[in-house]
TORDREN-942418 format. One line per field, with one value per residue (C-alpha): residue number from 1; residue in one letter; x, y, z. Coordinates in Angstrom, 2 decimals. Layout:
BEGIN
num	NUM ... .
residuo	a ... .
x	X ... .
y	Y ... .
z	Z ... .
END
This chain:
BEGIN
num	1 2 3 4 5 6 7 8 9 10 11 12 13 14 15 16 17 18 19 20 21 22 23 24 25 26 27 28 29 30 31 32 33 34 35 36 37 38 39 40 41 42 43 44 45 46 47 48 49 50 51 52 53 54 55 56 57 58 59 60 61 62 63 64 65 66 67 68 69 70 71 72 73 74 75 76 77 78 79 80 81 82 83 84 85 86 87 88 89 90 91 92 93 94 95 96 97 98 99 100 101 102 103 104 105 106 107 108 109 110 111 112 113 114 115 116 117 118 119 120 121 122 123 124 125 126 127 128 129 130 131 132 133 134 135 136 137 138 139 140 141 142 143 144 145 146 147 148 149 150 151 152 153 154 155 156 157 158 159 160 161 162 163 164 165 166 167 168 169 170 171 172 173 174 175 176 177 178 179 180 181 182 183 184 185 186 187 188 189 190 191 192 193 194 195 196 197 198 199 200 201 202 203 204 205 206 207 208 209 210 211 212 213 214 215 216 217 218 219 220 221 222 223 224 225 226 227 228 229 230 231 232 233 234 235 236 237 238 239 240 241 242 243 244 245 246 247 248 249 250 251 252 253 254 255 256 257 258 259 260 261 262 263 264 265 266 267 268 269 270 271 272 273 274 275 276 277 278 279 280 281 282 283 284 285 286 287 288 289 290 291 292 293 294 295 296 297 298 299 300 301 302 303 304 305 306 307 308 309 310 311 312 313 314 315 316 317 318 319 320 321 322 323 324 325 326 327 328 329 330 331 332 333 334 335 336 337 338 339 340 341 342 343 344 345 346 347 348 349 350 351 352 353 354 355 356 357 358 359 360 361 362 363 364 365 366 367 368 369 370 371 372 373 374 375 376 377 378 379 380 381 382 383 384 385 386 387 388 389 390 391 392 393 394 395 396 397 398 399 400 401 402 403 404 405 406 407 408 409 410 411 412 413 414 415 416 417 418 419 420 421 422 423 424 425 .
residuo	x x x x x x x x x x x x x x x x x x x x x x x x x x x x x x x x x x x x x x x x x x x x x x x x x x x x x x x x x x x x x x x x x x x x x x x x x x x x x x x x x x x x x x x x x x x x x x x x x x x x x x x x x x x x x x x x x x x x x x x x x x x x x x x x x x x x x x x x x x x x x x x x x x x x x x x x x x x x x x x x x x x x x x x x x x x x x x x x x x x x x x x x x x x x x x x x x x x x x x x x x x x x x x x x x x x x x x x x x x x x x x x x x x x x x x x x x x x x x x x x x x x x x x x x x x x x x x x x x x x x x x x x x x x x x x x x x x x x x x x x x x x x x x x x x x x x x x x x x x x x x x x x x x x x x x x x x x x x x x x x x x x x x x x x x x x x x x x x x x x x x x x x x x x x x x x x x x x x x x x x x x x x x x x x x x x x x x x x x x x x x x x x x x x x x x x x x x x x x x x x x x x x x x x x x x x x x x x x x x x x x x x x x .
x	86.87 88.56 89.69 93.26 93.43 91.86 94.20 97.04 95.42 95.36 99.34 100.77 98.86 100.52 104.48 106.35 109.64 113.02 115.14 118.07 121.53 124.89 126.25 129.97 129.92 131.21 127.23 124.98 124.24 120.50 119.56 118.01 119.18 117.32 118.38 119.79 123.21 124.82 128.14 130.45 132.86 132.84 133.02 135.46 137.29 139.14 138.74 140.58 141.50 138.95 140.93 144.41 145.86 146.95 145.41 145.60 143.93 140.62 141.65 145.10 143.23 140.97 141.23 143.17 142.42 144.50 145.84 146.97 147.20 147.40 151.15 151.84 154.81 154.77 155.86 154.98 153.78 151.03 150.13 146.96 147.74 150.26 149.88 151.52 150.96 152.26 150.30 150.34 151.44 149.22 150.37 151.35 150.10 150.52 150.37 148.06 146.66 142.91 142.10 145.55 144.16 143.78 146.51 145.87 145.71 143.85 140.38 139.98 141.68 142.37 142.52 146.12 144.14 143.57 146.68 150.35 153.33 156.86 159.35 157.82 155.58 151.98 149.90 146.11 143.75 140.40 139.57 138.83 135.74 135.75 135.51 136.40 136.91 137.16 135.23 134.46 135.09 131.19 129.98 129.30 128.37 128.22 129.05 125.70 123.59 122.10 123.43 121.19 117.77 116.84 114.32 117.03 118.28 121.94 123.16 126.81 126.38 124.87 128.21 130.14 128.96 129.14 132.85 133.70 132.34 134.41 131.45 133.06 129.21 126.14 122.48 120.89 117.21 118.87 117.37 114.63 115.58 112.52 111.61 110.63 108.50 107.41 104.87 104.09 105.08 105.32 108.18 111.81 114.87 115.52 118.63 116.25 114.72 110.95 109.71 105.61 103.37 106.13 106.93 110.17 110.03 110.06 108.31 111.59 113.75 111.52 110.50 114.27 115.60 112.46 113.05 116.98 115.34 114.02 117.33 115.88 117.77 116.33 117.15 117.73 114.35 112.76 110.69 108.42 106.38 102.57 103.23 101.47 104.60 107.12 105.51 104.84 108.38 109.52 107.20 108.14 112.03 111.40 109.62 112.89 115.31 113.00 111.54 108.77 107.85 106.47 104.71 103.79 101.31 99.40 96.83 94.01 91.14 92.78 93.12 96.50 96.94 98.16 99.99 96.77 96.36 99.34 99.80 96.87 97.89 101.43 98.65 98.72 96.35 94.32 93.78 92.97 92.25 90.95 91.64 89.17 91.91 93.13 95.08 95.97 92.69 93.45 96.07 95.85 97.84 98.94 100.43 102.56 104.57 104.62 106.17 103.90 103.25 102.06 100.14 101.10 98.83 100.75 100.31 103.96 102.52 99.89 102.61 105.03 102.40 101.34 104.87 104.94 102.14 101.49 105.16 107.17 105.50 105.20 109.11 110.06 108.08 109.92 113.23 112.43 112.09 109.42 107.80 106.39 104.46 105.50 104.72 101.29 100.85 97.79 97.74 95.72 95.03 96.40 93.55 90.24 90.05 87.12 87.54 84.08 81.81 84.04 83.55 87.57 90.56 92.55 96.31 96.63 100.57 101.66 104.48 104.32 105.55 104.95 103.45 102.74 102.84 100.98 101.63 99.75 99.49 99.52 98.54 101.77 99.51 97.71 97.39 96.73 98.16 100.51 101.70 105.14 105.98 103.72 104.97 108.78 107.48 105.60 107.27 103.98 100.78 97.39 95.05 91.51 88.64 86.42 82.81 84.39 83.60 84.94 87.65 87.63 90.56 91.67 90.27 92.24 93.67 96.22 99.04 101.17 105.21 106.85 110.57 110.38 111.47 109.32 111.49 111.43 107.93 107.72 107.49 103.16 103.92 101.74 103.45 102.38 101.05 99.19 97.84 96.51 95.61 93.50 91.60 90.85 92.92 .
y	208.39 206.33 207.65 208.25 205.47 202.93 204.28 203.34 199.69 198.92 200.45 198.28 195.20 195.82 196.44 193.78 193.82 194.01 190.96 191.37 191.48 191.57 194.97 196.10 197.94 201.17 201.23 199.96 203.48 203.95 200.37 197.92 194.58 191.94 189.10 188.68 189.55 186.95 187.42 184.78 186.48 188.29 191.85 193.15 189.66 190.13 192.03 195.30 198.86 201.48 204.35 205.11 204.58 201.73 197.90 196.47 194.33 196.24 194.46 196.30 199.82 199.28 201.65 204.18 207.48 210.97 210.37 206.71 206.56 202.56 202.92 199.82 199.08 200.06 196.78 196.59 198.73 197.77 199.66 198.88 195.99 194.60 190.98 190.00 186.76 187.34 187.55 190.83 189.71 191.04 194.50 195.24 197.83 197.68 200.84 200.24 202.15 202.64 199.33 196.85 193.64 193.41 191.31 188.57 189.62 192.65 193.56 197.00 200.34 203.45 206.59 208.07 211.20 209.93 209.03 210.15 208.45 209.01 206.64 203.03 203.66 204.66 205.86 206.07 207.76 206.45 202.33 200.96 199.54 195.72 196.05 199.87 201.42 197.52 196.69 192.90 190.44 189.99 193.15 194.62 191.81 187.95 185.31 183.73 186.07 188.67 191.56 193.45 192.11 191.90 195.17 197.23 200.39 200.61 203.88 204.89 202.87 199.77 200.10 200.32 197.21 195.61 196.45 195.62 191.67 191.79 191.90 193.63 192.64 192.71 191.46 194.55 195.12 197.20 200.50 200.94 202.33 205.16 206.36 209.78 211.27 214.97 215.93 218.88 221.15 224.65 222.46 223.86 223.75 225.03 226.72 227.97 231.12 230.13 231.91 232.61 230.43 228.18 227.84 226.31 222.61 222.25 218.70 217.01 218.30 218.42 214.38 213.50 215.33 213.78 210.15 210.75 211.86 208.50 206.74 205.33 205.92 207.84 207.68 210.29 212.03 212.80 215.60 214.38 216.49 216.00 213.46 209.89 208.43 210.28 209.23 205.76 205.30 206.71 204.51 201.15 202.35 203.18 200.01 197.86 199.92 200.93 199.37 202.00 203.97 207.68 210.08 213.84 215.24 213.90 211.72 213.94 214.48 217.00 215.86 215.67 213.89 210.50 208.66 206.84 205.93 204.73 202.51 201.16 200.21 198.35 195.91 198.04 196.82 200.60 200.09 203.49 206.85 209.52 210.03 212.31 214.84 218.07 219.08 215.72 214.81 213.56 210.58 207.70 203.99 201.20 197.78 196.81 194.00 193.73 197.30 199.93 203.67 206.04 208.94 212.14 215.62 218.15 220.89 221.03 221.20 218.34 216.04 216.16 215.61 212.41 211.39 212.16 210.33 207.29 206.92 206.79 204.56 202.33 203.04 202.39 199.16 198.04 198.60 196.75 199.32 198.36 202.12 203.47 206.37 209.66 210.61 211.82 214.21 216.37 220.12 223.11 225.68 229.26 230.36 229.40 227.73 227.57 223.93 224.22 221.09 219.50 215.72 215.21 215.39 217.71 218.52 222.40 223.22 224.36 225.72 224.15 226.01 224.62 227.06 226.05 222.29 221.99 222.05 224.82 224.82 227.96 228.26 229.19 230.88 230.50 226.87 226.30 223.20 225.56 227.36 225.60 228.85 228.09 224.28 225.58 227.20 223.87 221.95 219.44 218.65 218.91 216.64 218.25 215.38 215.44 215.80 218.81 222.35 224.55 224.42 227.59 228.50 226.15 223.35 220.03 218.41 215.69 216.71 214.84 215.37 215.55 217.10 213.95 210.53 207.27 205.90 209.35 208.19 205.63 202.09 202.10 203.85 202.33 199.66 198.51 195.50 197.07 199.11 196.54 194.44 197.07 197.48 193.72 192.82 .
z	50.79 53.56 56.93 57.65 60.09 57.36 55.18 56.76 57.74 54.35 53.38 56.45 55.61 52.19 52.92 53.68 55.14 53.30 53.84 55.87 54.79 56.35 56.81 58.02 61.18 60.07 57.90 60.33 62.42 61.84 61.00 62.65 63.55 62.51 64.80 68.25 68.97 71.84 73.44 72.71 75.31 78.83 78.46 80.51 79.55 82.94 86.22 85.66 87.39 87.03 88.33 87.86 91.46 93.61 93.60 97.18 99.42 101.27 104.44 104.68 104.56 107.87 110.46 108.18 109.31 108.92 112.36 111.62 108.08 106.51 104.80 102.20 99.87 96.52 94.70 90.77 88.46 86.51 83.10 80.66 78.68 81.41 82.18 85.45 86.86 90.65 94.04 95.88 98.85 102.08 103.02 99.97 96.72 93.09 91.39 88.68 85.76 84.27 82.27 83.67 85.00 88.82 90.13 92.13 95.97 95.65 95.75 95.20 94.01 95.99 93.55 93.19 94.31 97.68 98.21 99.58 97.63 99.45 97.44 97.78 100.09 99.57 102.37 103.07 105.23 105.20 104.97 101.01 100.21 98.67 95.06 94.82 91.70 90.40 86.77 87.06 84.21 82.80 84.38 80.95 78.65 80.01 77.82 76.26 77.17 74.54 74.01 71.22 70.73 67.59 66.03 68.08 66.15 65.84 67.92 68.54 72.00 70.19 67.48 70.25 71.94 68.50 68.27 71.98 71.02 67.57 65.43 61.93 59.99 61.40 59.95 59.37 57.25 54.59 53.56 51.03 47.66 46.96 43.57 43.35 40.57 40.40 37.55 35.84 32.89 34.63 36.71 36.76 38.91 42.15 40.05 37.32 36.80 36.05 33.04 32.32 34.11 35.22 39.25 40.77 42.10 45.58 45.70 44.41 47.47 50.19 49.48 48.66 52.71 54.00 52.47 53.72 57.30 57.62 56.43 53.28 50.21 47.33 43.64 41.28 41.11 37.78 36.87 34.28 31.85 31.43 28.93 28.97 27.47 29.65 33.08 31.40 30.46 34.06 36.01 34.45 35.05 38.93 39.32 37.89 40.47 44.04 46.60 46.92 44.51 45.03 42.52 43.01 41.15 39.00 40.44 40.69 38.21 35.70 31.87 32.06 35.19 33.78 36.69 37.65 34.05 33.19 36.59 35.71 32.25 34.01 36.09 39.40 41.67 43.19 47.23 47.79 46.11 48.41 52.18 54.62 55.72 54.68 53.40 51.28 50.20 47.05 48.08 46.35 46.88 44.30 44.46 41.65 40.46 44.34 44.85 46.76 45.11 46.49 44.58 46.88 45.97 43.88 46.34 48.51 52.05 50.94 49.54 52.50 54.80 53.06 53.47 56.69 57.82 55.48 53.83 56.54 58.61 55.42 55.16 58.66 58.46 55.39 57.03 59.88 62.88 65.66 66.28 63.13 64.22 66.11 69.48 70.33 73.29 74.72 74.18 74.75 72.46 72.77 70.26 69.01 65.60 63.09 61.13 59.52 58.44 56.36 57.35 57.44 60.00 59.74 60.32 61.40 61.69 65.34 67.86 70.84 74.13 78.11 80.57 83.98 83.63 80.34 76.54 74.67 70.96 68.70 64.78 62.63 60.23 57.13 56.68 52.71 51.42 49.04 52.17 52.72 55.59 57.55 57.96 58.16 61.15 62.68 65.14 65.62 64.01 65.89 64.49 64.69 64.78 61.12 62.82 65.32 63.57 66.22 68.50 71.45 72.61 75.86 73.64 74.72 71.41 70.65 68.63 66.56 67.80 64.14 65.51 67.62 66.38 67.00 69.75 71.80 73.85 76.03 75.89 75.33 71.68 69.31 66.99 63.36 64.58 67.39 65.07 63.08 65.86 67.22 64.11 64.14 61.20 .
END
């Protein structure tokens, strides 16, 4: 068996990314650009009115006071989207609304709240600072100069930004198309009643939400019998359509565990079978025709870990994003745990809760790799060392922050290429 970290060496040395594509606007939330965005334009275009109020001159407001208030003639009003091309003459105000072009003559805005208007004439009682309430042409976005780097993620602020430069398509890395096999003949629908022997899939929905978590795109999944021919016929199919193909079930040692077998027999090129953690153990990874598979245990809580921790980094890479892991953080733990001598790392499912300035960890439970309770209940993993047996309670461990996306840490997270970099590859 490998390690987990060699393990996921070898899948990132293996993924490449997707080639970009040009998206409209309205579908790039969630992806990442995959080029520089420069603005062609000044953003605000124009010097403009933050405030609704009255656009003056600063040096008409000095020594304004409540006992000698500064009094100026109302001459124009100016709404948004006005464009007039006068002076304002000194001693003089404009009244002016949120987003109308400053006129020319003024320097600032007084808020219509600090104010008295009787008829034309507005009055004042405290001096106007140069530049009050004023948005500057270029203060948001200066003509060539970048905007959006390139590896950014599109949020609603990055669309908006987007929009406000008249960008209707962006370059985006477009998202992976994932296959998803589950295997097994005591399989039925979550809308079935299972009869003798026969158990109700959860695989299929749990990978399909957590391949839609990551903003990947999976195909219909198909629950395959144990039948050479079936999973034969279903592999070669998801190979055609995905980008990333994932199996569950079926790659251990049974007799009717064929997916091995039959990716084998389609020229798939084994990197890994094996991994020193638990629960997973028995995770294997292919190569074929160029499109990565991944083998994920049978065993629900032992599958969507594997995903968690070796597909969607591979995933993320693929799609172009910079941060592929989550964030790791130290905690304590709020009870003593026996691992036992079993040579791998483990991933025991926590709560997390602060107390007086640190992070304590607590169990949710029974943690067998069938348990799927116990990992509702998790809102982080804490990854227990493989040559540690015993862990008292207080014991400092790191634990992995799964209910926090990669970009929530801080700007030292550990990239894909660190990763690999690190590792000397």
């Amino acid at each position: 068996m490998i390690t987990p970290r060699e393990a996921q060496i070898m899948i990132l040395r293996t993924v490449k990314q997707l080639p970009p594509r040009l998206f409209p606007l309205a579908e790039s939330l969630g992806r990442v650009l995959a080029e520089d965005v420069v603005a062609d334009e000044n953003i605000p275009p124009f010097t403009n009115s933050a405030m609704d109020g009255f656009a003056l001159a600063a040096i008409d407001s000095m020594g304004a006071s409540q006992e000698s208030p500064c009094r100026l003639r109302v001459i124009i009003d100016l709404p948004a989207g006005s464009n007039w091309l006068g002076s304002l003459p000194r001693g003089q105000a404009a009244r002016i609304m949120t987003g109308a072009p400053l006129p020319q003559g003024a320097d600032c805005v007084v808020r219509v709240e600090d104010t008295t208007l009787d008829g034309e004439t507005v009055s004042l009682q405290r001096p106007i600072l140069l530049g009050a309430n004023v948005r500057q042409v270029g203060e948001d976005q200066i003509q060539g100069a970048v905007a959006l780097h390139a590896k950014t993620v599109i949020r609603p602020a990055e669309i908006g930004v987007l929009a406000s430069l008249g960008r209707t398509k962006v370059l985006l890395f477009p998202p992976a198309r994932v296959a998803i096999l589950t295997t097994g003949d005591e399989l039925v629908d979550a809308s079935e009643r299972p009869g003798p022997g026969q158990i109700r899939d959860a695989n299929g929905p749990a990978l399909i939400a957590q391949v839609q978590a990551i903003g990947a795109i999976p195909l219909p999944t198909l629950r395959l019998p144990d039948c050479r021919d079936a999973v034969r016929i279903a592999l070669a199919e998801s190979l055609e359509l995905a980008d990333l193909v994932i199996s569950s079930g079926g790659v251990s040692v049974g007799d009717y565990d064929f997916v091995k077998e039959v990716l084998e027999e389609l020229g798939a090129k084994r990197l890994f079978w094996g991994v020193a953690q638990k629960p997973g153990k028995p995770l294997a990874f292919w190569q074929v025709q160029g499109i990565p598979v991944f083998g994920l245990p049978g065993n629900p809580v032992s599958s969507m870990l594997c995903l968690e921790e070796y597909v969607r980094p591979a995933l993320r890479q693929m799609m172009g994003h910079y941060l592929l892991f989550r964030p790791e953080r130290e905690a304590l733990l709020t009870e003593s745990y026996h691992k036992g001598k079993d040579g791998r790392l483990n991933f025991l499912r926590v709560t997390l809760e602060e107390h007086e300035g640190s992070l304590w960890a607590t169990p949710t439970g029974p943690q067998g790799s069938g348990i799927l309770a116990s990992l509702s209940r998790a809102q982080a993993l804490a990854l227990l060392p493989a040559q540690t047996e015993y862990f008292p309670k207080g014991s400092r461990i790191t634990v992995q922050m799964t209910d926090w996306p990669e970009d929530h840490g801080s700007s030292e997270e550990v990239t894909g290429n660190d990763l690999l970099e690190r590792m000397g590859c």
